[in-house]
Residue, then its C-alpha position, 0 to 999 in steps of 0.5 A: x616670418x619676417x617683415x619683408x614685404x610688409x609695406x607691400x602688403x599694408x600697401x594694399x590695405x590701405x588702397x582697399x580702405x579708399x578704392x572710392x576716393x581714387x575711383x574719383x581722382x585723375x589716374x597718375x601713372x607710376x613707376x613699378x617698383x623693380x624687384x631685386x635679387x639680394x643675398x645677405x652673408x647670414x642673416x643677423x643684426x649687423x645687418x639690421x640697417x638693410x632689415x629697417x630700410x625694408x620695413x620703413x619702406x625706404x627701399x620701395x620708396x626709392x622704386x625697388x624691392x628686394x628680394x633677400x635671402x641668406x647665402x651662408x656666408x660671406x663667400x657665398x654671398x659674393x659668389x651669388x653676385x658673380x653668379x647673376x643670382x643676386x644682383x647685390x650682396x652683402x658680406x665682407x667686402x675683401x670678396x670684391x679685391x680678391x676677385x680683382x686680383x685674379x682678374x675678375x670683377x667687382x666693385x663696392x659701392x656702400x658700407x652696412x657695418x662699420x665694425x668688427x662685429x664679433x664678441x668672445x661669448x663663453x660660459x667658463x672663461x672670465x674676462x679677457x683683458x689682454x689677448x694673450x688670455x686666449x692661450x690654452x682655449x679653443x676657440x670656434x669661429x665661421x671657416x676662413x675666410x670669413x670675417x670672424x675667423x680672420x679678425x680673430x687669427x690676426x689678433x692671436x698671431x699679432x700678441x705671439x699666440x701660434x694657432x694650432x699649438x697656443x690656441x686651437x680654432x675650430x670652425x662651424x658653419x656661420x650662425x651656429x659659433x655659440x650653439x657649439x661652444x654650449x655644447x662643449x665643442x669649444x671654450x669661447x665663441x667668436x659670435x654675432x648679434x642676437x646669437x650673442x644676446x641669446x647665449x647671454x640669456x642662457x648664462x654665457x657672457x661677453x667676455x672680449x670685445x672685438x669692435x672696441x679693440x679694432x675700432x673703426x672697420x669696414x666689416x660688411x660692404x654692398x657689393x656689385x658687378x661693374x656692369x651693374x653700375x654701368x648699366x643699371x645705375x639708376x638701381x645702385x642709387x636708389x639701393x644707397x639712398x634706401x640704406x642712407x636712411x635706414x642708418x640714421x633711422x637705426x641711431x635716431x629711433x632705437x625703438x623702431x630698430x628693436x621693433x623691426x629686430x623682434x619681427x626679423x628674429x620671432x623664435x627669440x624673446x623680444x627682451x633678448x633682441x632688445x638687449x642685442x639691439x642696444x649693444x649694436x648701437x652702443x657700440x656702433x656697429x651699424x654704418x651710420x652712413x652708407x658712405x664707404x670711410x677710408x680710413x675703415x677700409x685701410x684697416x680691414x686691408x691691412x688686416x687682410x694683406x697680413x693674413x695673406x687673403x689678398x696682396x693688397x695691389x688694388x688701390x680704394x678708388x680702385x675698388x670702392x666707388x663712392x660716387x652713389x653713396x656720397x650722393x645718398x649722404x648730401x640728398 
């Protein structure tokens, strides 16, 4: 089980253990909480700030409730939003300008990751310090044209390597990389966190990291319709101010984060989700701040333009509105 719905529930607790005091005190009317369809890529803890805003209540403070489920990937979590199945999802935001390139609708109005949040994890290969190491293994990734698969193609084709003859990629349904590579599909896994903290814990080991070698990178946005914003605009700031605070919760109290992971993630040892938690935060993965960075963005574009996902004639005012998130950022 995970913690959403937590607060919820203590909550009521809480209201059971002074039902006499308010018996007493003048009735104040509140707001109901709404509640809110969200779908997330694929649950793990690159997403760890949306797991803290529920817990700490910073999302049912702001008067919503999500409702949040996995969707698969980061297709499917964007095909939920345009399907009115979710009002929000989370995923790599390059769903949002290749919908608008074709005419169709979408906006980004926050950052959840801002970098690359993969890791090269294998049993056999030693330590990749340059990327032509890559040459002669095969790599399993998620399916084009999610984010792990198209970081790692441009950083093979970009030092010369031709996929399918220097280097063979096979793709996985998303969450299942390192299951795949410890069965001897693949030489190297391009997985996330705890994934990754798991197969350390069964004798793999890090062997490249991609955060530190793209740098600064709008990996997971918010994603919305424009009639979301148009008409529920009160929903979007409420859901930016949630995930503001959430952020600097994550940096400011680690301990919280790890405690909060644990619950998200129960079949795995607590040490190994502390372990993952530590290096999400060492490496900054998490958004510090909901606030969609330019100069992040320009970076996953660019990415994308060179792999052909987009052809990148969409402008970032066109695309991301900020206007929710700056206002959650000075609040």
């Amino acid at each position: 089980m995970t913690n959403r719905g937590v607060s919820r529930r203590t909550a009521l607790l809480g209201a059971t253990g002074v039902a006499a005091a308010t018996l007493m005190r003048p009735h104040i009317a509140r707001a109901a909480i709404v509640e809110v369809g969200f779908v997330e890529a694929v649950h793990n803890l690159g997403y760890i700030n949306l797991y803290v805003g529920q817990a700490a209540g910073y999302l049912d403070k702001q008067g919503i409730h999500l409702n949040v489920s996995a969707a698969g990937g980061d297709t499917q979590a964007f095909a939920a939003v345009l399907g009115g199945t979710a009002l929000f999802g989370i995923g790599d935001p390059t769903m949002v300008p290749m919908s608008v390139e074709s005419g169709g609708p979408g906006r980004v109005v926050g950052t959840v990751v801002q970098r690359a949040h993969y890791f090269a994890v294998s049993r056999k290969v030693p330590k990749i310090t340059d990327i032509k190491q890559f040459k002669g293994l095969t790599i399993v990734t998620s399916p084009e044209p999610n984010t792990n698969f198209s970081v790692t193609k441009k950083l093979l084709e970009e030092n010369g390597l031709v996929v399918g003859k220097d280097v063979t990629m096979i793709a996985v349904n998303p969450g299942t990389e390192i299951a795949a590579m410890l069965a001897g599909q693949a030489d190297v896994a391009i997985a996330y966190q705890p994934n990754v903290a798991a197969a350390e814990s069964e004798g793999a080991k890090i062997i490249f990291d991609f955060s530190n070698y793209i740098g600064p990178f709008c990996n997971t946005g918010i994603m919305v319709l424009d009639e979301t914003i148009k008409t529920k605009p009160e929903i979007v700031q409420a859901l930016c101010n949630g995930f503001e605070l959430s952020g600097r919760r994550v940096y400011g109290d680690p301990d919280y984060a790890k405690s909060i992971a644990r619950k998200e993630f129960p079949d795995l040892p607590g040490e190994v989700v502390n372990k993952a938690i530590d290096a999400e935060i060492l490496y900054k993965i998490p958004a510090e701040s909901v606030v969609v960075d330019k100069p992040q963005w320009d970076n996953l574009m660019k990415m994308q333009v060179y792999l052909k996902n987009i052809q990148g004639k969409t402008t970032f005012d066109q695309i991301v509105d900020n206007s929710f998130a700056m206002k959650a950022k000075a609040a």
